[in-house]
N, C-alpha and C positions, 0 to 999 in steps of 0.2 A: 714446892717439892721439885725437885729434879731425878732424873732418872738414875741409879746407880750407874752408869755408865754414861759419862760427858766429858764435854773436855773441863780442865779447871779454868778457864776462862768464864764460864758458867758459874762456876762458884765465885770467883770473883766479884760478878754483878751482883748476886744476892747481897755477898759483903757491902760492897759499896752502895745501893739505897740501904743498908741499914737494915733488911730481914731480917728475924731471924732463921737461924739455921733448923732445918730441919730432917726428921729420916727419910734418905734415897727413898726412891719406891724402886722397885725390879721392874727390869727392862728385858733383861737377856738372859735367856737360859741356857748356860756353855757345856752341857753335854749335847744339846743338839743342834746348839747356834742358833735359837731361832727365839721367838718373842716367848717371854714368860710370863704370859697374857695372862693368866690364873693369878701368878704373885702380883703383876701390875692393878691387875680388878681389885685383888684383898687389899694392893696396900692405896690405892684412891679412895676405896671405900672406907676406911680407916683416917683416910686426913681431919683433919679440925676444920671445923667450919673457918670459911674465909681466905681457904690456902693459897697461896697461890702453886700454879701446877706450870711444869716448866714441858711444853708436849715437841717433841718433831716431828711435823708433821708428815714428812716422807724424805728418806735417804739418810735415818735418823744417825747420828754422828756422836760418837768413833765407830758404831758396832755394824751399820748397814743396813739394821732388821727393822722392817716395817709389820704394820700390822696387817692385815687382809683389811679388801673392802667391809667385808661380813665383821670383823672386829671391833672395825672405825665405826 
Protein backbone atom coordinates (compact mmCIF):
# COMPACT_ATOMS: atom_id res chain seq x y z
CA UNK A 1 0.00 0.00 0.00
CA UNK A 2 1.27 3.41 -0.47
CA UNK A 3 -0.01 6.45 0.80
CA UNK A 4 -2.69 8.46 -1.40
CA UNK A 5 -0.24 11.17 -1.83
CA UNK A 6 3.43 10.18 -3.33
CA UNK A 7 5.31 10.82 -6.11
CA UNK A 8 4.59 8.36 -9.19
CA UNK A 9 7.95 7.08 -8.96
CA UNK A 10 6.59 5.02 -6.06
CA UNK A 11 4.10 3.58 -8.28
CA UNK A 12 6.46 2.73 -10.63
CA UNK A 13 8.36 0.41 -8.26
CA UNK A 14 5.34 -1.58 -7.29
CA UNK A 15 4.81 -1.95 -11.00
CA UNK A 16 8.03 -3.09 -11.65
CA UNK A 17 8.69 -6.16 -8.94
CA UNK A 18 5.27 -7.15 -10.17
CA UNK A 19 2.88 -6.20 -6.86
CA UNK A 20 -0.06 -6.00 -7.20
CA UNK A 21 -1.76 -2.69 -7.15
CA UNK A 22 -3.57 -1.95 -4.42
CA UNK A 23 -6.03 0.87 -2.56
CA UNK A 24 -3.97 4.18 -1.40
CA UNK A 25 -4.53 4.41 2.33
CA UNK A 26 -4.96 8.40 3.36
CA UNK A 27 -2.34 10.29 4.34
CA UNK A 28 -3.39 13.96 4.23
CA UNK A 29 -6.22 15.56 5.31
CA UNK A 30 -6.62 19.06 2.99
CA UNK A 31 -8.94 20.94 4.86
CA UNK A 32 -6.49 21.32 7.58
CA UNK A 33 -3.18 20.11 5.99
CA UNK A 34 -2.31 17.92 8.33
CA UNK A 35 -2.13 13.95 8.91
CA UNK A 36 -5.46 11.96 8.44
CA UNK A 37 -4.25 9.90 11.06
CA UNK A 38 -8.10 8.47 11.61
CA UNK A 39 -8.37 7.64 7.69
CA UNK A 40 -4.63 6.14 7.81
CA UNK A 41 -5.46 3.77 11.10
CA UNK A 42 -8.92 2.62 9.27
CA UNK A 43 -7.43 2.06 6.05
CA UNK A 44 -4.01 -0.11 7.67
CA UNK A 45 -6.19 -1.81 9.70
CA UNK A 46 -8.23 -2.94 6.62
CA UNK A 47 -5.02 -4.18 4.50
CA UNK A 48 -4.91 -8.03 3.58
CA UNK A 49 -2.74 -9.98 5.45
CA UNK A 50 0.93 -9.79 3.95
CA UNK A 51 0.68 -6.06 2.63
CA UNK A 52 3.11 -4.52 1.95
CA UNK A 53 2.93 -0.85 3.37
CA UNK A 54 4.91 1.70 1.72
CA UNK A 55 5.69 4.32 5.36
CA UNK A 56 7.81 7.79 5.21
CA UNK A 57 9.20 7.96 7.92
CA UNK A 58 9.79 11.67 8.49
CA UNK A 59 9.62 14.68 5.94
CA UNK A 60 6.99 12.43 4.13
CA UNK A 61 7.09 13.53 0.34
CA UNK A 62 5.18 15.63 -1.71
CA UNK A 63 2.79 16.73 1.38
CA UNK A 64 5.41 17.52 4.39
CA UNK A 65 3.04 15.94 7.12
CA UNK A 66 4.58 13.90 9.61
CA UNK A 67 2.92 12.19 12.33
CA UNK A 68 3.57 13.31 16.09
CA UNK A 69 5.93 11.25 18.32
CA UNK A 70 2.53 10.05 20.23
CA UNK A 71 1.05 8.77 16.70
CA UNK A 72 4.42 7.03 15.59
Amino acid sequence: MLPAETWPLHRGLIDIVGLPTQKPYRWFHPEDKNLDFHGMCEDLHAAKDNSMILLHVCAHNPTGVDPTPEQW
